[in-house]
N, C-alpha and C positions, 0 to 999 in steps of 0.2 A: 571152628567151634571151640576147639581146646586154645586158642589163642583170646578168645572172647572169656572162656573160665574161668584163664588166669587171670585176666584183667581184673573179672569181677572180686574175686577176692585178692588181689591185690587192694582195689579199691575199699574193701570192707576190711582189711586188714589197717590201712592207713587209718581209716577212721576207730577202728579201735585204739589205735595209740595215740590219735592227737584229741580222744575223747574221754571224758570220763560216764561215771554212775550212768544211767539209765540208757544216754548213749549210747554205751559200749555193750551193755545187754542189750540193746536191741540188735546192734549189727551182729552180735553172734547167733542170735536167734535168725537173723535173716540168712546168715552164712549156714546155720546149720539146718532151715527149711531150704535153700537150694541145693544142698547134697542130698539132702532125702527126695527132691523130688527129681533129682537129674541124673 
């Protein structure tokens, strides 16, 4: 489970750096709905 975590924000972290504007707000909104609900 903590090895599946990191992955996912790894993957939401990449896409914030190789993305810009709206993009990059969304993967934080998703990164920051998966800490709230996990």
């Amino acid at each position: 489970e903590q090895f599946v975590r990191l992955g996912g924000l790894s993957l939401l972290e990449a896409i914030q750096y190789n993305s810009e504007g709206q993009m990059r707000r969304r993967a934080t909104y998703l990164l920051e709905q998966h800490l709230l609900t996990h």
